[in-house]
C-alpha positions as CSV (number, residue, x, y, z in Angstrom):
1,X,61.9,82.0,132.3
2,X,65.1,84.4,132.5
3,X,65.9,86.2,135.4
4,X,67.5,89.5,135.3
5,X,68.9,92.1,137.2
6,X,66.0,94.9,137.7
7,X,68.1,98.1,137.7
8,X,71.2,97.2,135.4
9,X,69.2,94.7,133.0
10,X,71.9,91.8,133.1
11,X,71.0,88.4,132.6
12,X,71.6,85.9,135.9
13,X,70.2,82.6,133.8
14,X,67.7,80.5,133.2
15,X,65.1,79.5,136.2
16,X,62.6,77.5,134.7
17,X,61.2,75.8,131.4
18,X,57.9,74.3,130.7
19,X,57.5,71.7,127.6
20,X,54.1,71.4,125.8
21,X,53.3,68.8,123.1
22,X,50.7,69.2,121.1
23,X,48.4,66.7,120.5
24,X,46.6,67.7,116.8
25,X,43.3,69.6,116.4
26,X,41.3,70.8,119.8
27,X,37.7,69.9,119.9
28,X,36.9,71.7,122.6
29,X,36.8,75.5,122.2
30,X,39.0,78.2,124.4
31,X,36.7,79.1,126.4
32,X,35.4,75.9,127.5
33,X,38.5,74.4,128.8
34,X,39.7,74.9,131.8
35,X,43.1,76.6,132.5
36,X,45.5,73.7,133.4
37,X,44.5,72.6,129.7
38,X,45.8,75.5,127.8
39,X,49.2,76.2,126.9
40,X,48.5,79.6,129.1
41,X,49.0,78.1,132.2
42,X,52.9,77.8,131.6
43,X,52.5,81.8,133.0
44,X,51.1,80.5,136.3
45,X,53.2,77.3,136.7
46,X,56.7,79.0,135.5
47,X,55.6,81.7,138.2
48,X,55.2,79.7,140.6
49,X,58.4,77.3,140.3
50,X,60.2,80.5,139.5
51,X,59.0,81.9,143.7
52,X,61.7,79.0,145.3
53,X,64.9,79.7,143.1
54,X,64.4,84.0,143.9
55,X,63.3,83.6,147.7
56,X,66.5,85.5,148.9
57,X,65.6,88.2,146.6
58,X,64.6,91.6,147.9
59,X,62.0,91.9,145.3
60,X,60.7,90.3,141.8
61,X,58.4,91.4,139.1
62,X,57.2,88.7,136.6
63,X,57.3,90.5,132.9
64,X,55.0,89.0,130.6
65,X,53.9,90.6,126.9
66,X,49.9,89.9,125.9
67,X,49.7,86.0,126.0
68,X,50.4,86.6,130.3
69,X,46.7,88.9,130.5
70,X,45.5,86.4,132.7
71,X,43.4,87.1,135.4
72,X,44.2,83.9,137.0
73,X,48.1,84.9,136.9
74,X,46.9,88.2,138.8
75,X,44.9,86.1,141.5
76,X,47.2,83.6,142.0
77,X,51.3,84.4,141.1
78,X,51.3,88.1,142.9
79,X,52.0,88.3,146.6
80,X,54.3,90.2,148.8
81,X,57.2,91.3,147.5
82,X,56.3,89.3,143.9
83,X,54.5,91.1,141.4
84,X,53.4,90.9,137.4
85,X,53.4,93.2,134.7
86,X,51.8,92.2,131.9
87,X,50.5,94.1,129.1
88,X,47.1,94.3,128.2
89,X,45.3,91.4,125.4
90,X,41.8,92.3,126.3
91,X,39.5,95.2,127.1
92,X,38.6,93.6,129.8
93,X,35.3,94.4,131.6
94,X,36.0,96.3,135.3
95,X,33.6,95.8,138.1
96,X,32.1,99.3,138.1
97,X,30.7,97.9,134.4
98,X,33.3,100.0,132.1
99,X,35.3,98.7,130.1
100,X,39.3,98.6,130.7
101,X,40.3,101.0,127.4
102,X,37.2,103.6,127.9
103,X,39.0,104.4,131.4
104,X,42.0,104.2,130.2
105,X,41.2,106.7,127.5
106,X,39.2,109.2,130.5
107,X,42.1,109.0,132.2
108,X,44.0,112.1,132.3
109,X,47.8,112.4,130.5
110,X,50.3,113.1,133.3
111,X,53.8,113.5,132.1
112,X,55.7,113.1,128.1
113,X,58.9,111.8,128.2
114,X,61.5,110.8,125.7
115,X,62.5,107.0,126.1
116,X,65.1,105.0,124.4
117,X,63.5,101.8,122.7
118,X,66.5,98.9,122.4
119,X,66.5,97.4,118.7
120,X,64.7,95.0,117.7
121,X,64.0,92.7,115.0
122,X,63.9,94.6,111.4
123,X,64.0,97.6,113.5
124,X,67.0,99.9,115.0
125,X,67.1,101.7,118.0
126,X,65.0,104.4,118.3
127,X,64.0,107.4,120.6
128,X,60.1,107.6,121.1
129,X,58.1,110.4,122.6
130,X,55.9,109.0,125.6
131,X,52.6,110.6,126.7
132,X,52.3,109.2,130.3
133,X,48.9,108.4,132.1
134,X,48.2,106.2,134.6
135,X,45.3,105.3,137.5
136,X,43.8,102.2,139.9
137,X,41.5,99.8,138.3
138,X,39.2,97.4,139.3
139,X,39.1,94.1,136.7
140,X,36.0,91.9,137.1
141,X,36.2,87.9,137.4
142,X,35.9,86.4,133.8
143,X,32.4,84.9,133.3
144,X,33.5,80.9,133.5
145,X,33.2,78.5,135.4
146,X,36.7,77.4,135.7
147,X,37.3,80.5,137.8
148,X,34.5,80.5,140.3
149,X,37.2,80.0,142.7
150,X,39.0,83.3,141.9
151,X,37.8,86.2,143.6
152,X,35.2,88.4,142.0
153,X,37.5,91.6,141.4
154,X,41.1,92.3,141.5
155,X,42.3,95.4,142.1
156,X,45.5,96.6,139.7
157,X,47.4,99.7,138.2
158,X,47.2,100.3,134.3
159,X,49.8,102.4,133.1
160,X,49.0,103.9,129.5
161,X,52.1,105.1,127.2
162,X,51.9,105.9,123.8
163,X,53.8,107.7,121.2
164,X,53.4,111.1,120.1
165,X,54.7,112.1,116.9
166,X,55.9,109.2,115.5
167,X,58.3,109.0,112.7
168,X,56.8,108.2,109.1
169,X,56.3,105.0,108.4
170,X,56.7,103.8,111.7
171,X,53.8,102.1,114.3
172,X,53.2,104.3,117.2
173,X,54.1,102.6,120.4
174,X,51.1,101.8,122.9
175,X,51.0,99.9,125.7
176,X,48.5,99.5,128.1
177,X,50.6,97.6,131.1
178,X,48.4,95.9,134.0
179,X,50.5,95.4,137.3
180,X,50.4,94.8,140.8
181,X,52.6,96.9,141.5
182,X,51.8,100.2,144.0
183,X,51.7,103.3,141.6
184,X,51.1,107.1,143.0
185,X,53.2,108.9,140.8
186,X,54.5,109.3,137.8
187,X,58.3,108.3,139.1
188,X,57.3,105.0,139.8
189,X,55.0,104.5,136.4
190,X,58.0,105.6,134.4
191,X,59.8,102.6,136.7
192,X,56.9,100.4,135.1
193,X,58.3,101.2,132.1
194,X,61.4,101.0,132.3
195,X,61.0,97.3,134.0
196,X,58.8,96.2,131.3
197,X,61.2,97.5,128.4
198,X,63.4,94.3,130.3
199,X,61.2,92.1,128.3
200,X,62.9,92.4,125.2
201,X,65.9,90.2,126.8
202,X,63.7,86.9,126.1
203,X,63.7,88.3,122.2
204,X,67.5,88.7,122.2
205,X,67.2,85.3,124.3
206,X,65.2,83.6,121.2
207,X,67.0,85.4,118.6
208,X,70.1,83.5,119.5
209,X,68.7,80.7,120.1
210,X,67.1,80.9,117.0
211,X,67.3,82.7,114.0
212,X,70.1,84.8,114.8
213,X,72.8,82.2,116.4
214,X,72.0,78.3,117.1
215,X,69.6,77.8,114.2
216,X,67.6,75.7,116.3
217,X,64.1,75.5,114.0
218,X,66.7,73.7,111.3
219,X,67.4,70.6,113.7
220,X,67.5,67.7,111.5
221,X,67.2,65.5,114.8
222,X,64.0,62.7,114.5
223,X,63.3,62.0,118.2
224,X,61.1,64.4,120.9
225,X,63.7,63.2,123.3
226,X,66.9,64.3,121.6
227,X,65.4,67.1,120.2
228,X,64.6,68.5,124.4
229,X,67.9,67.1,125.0
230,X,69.5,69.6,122.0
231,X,66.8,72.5,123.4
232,X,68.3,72.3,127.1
233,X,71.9,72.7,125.6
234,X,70.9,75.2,123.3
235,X,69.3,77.1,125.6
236,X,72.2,77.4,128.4
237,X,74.2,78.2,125.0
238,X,72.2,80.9,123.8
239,X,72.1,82.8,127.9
240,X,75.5,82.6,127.9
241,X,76.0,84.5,125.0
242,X,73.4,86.7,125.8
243,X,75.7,87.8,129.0
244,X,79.1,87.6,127.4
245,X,77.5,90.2,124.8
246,X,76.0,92.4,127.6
247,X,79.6,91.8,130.1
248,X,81.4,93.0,127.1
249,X,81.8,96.2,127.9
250,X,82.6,95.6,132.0
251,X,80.5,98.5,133.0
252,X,78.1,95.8,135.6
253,X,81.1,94.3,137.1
254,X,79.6,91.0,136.5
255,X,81.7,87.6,137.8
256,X,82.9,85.3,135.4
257,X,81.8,82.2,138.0
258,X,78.0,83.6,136.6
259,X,78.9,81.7,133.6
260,X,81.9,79.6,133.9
261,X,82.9,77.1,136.6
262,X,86.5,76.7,138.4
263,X,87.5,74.5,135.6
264,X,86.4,76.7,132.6
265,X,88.1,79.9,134.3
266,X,91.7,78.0,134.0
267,X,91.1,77.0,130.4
268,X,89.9,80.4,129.3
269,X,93.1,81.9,132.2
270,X,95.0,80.0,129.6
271,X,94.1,81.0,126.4
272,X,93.7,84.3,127.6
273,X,97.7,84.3,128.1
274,X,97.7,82.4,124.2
275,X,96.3,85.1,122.7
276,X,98.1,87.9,124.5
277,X,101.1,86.5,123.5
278,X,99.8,86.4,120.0
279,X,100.4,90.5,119.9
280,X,102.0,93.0,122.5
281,X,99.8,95.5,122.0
282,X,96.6,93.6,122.1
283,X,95.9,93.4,126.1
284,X,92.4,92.0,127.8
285,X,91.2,95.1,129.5
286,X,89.1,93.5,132.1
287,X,89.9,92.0,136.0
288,X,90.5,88.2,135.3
289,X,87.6,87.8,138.0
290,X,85.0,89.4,135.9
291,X,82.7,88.2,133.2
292,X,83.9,91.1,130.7
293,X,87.5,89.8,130.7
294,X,85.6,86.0,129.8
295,X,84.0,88.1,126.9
296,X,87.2,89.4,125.5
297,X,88.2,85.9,125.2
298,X,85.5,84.8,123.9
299,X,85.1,87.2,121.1
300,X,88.6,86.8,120.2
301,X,88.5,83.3,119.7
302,X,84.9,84.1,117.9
303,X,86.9,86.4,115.4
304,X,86.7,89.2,116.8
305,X,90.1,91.3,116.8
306,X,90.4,92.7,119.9
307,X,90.9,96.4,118.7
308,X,88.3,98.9,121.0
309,X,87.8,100.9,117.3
310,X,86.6,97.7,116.3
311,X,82.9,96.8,116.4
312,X,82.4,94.5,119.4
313,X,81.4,90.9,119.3
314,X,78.0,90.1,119.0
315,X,76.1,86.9,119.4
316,X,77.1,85.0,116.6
317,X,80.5,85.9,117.2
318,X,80.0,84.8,120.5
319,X,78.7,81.6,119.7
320,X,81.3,80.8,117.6
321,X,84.0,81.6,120.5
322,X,82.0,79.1,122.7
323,X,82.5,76.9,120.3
324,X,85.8,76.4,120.3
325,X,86.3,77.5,123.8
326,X,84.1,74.3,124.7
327,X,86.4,72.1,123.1
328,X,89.4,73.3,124.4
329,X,87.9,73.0,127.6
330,X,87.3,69.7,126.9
331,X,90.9,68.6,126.2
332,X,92.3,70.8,129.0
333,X,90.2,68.7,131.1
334,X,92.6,65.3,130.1
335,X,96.0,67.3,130.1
């Protein structure tokens, strides 16, 4: 689980991780297992380690996509001042007897709205028009027996968007989102929104870990235990990237002791004065207290030239900077 900021979107780290092995084939269907034995209860237990770490906070609101549509995550994770989001897997049945998307669908269209929608894999940034509509609803217990304990109904908001004149060639955009959170007008469901669209920091988060930067899935390591080991590294890796790429403008004013500790900030003080030296014009931009000014330094040693025309470091460029930043670090530590 990430944590991030609600209203500027940056990344404070990682809270919580949950590892699964799977054991071959199930015998026993979905439905018949209880929920402790499916991979869906890392929602509930990451949730719930997660409540500790953010006491202090004045608010948080658990984003999930359509694998958190739990009912049990409903009942049991939300409480004052710790809510869920989570958009919709299944037309669930409401206690009146309807069914969740037939009220959806009678509900009536409140707002439209143009949104920005942040790029995403095989897919750039794009501006979507948004018809808004959103009302109470009242979900009914599942029919099992593993949640007899869970009360009969729950009472939520669903807040419908979808996309109105889409561009050819391109899926419309709807999402049905399911929260706890109070809703009475369309303010706060565009706020819904808004918070969910935070989601797509655990794609970035993947990507680098991933595909885009660390390359993890092509480990060549032959043991479950050094292959967590390498996922624990990778994955501080890959958030610290993450929030050099988003500190790299210094618009959030973010401190470099988010990322880096006393030691680090002295080795990358140092380089910092290395590479000024390297050209007069060239100059780090950023307070030497901030992470921005850590993410000049990092892109620079990444490759990146320095120039604003230039196009900024991205992850893989960041990456790299860590990289080498880590083993300077490592021999300024003997000096």
């Amino acid at each position: 689980m990430l944590a991030a900021d609600a209203e500027s979107g940056c990344c404070l780290g990682l809270l919580h991780g949950e590892i699964w092995t799977r054991q071959g084939r199930r015998t026993v269907s979905h439905d018949n297992r209880d929920l402790k034995d499916k991979e869906s209860q890392r929602w509930i237990a990451t949730a719930l380690a997660a409540k500790p770490l953010l006491a202090k906070a004045a608010m948080v609101t658990m984003l999930g996509d359509r694998e958190s549509d739990i009912f049990a995550l409903y009942a049991c994770a939300a409480e004052h001042q710790f809510h869920v989001i989570a958009r919709s897997m299944h037309d669930r049945k409401l206690a009146d007897g309807c069914g969740l998307y037939a009220a959806s669908e009678a509900m009536t269209s409140i707002e439209q709205r143009t949104i920005v929608l942040p790029a995403r894999a095989q897919r750039p940034e794009r501006a979507a028009l948004l018809d808004l509509r959103f009302g109470a609803v009242e979900l009914a217990r599942p029919q099992t027996k593993f949640l007899r304990h869970l009360p009969k109904s729950l009472p939520l908001i669903l807040v419908d968007v979808r996309e109105i004149e889409p561009q050819a060639g391109i899926e419309p955009l709807h999402w049905r989102l399911l929260t706890t959170h109070p809703v009475t007008n369309a303010e706060e469901a565009w706020r819904i929104i808004e918070w969910y669209k935070r989601r797509w920091l655990i794609e970035q988060f993947f990507r680098i870990l991933k595909t885009q930067g660390l390359k993890l899935e092509d480990s060549q390591i032959g043991t479950a235990e050094r292959l967590l080991k390498l996922v624990a590294i990778a994955a501080k890796a890959a958030v610290i990237s993450l929030q050099l790429v988003q500190a790299r403008d210094g618009r959030d004013n973010q401190s470099v002791r988010i990322a880096f500790n006393a030691g680090e900030v002295a080795t990358l003080a140092a380089l910092n004065r290395n590479l000024e030296a390297q050209s007069k014009r060239l100059r780090n931009p950023h307070p030497p207290d901030s992470l921005a000014w850590a993410a000049w330094i990092i892109g620079r040693l990444g490759g990146w030239d320095g120039y604003p025309s230039s196009k900024p470091p991205g992850p893989i460029t960041m990456k790299h900077g860590l990289q080498y930043f880590h083993a300077a670090a490592a021999g300024w530590s003997l000096r």
